[in-house]
N, C-alpha and C positions, 0 to 999 in steps of 0.2 A: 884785628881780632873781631869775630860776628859777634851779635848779639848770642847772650845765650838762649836758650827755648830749653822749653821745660814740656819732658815727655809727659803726654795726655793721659798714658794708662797709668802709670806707677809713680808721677810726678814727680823723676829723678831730676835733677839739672846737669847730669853726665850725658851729653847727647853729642852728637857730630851729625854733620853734612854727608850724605851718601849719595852723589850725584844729583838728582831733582829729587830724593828722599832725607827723610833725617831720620836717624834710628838711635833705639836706646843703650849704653853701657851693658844697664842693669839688669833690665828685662827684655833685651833682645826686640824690642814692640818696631817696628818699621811704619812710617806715615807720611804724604804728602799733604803738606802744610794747607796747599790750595781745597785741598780734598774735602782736609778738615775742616778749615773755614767756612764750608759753604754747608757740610754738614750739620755745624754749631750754629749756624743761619738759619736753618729750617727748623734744625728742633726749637729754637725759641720763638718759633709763631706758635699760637692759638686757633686750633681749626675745629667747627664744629661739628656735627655731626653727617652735614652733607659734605663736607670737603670743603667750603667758604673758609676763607682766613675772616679771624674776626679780630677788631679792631677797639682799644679803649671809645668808649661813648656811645657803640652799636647795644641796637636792641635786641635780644634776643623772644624765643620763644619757646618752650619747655615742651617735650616731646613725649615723656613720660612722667604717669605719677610719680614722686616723689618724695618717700618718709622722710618726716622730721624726729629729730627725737625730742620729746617731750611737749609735741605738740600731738592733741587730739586727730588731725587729718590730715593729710598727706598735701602736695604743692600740685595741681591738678594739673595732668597734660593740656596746654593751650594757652596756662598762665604767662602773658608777657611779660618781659621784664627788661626792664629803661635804663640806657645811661649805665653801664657795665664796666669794670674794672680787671685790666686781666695783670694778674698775679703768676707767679712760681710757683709748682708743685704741684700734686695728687689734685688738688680745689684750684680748678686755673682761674674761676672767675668769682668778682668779688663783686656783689649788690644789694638790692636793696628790695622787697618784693610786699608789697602791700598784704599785709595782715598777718605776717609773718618778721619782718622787720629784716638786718642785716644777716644775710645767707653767704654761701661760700658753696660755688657748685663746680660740677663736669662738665668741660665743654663738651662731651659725648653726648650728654641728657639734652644738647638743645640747637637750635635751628635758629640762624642768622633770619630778624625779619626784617 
């Protein structure tokens, strides 16, 4: 008996082998395993606004102002920022930015320096 796999869209565990595909019982969903793997491999890098993969302990460089809330002035296009932590979700990066303290930004808003 295979292993079982567990369909990706509706995360049934009724699934079967369908030649070099595996498909679902329950929602009919069809995928190659290799497909996805390598899918689920790209979406979890961090790339910044040029297309650079960025990397835990890269520095970055902010490319746009940037409101805070509850701070009087905005994070000014050009602010570096040191030693970066990349996280899961919506705030991929996690740091630390002088005069401001610990932030949580877009890897969109910023340029690998």
């Amino acid at each position: 008996m295979s292993k079982a796999v567990i369909c990706p869209k509706c995360k049934s565990e009724y699934t079967y082998e369908s030649g070099a595909l595996w498909a679902c019982t329950q929602c009919f969903f069809e995928w190659d395993p290799a497909e996805l793997k390598a899918a689920q491999e790209h979406a979890s890098k961090v790339f910044d606004a040029n297309g650079n993969e960025l990397q835990d302990g890269d520095s970055v460089v902010v490319i746009k102002d940037l409101p805070v809330k509850g701070m009087p002035r905005p994070i000014k296009a050009g602010t570096k920022v040191k030693n970066i932590r990349l996280t899961d979700g919506d705030h991929n990066i996690d740091c630390k930015i002088d005069g401001f303290g610990a932030m949580a930004l877009k890897s969109e808003f910023v340029k690998k320096a």
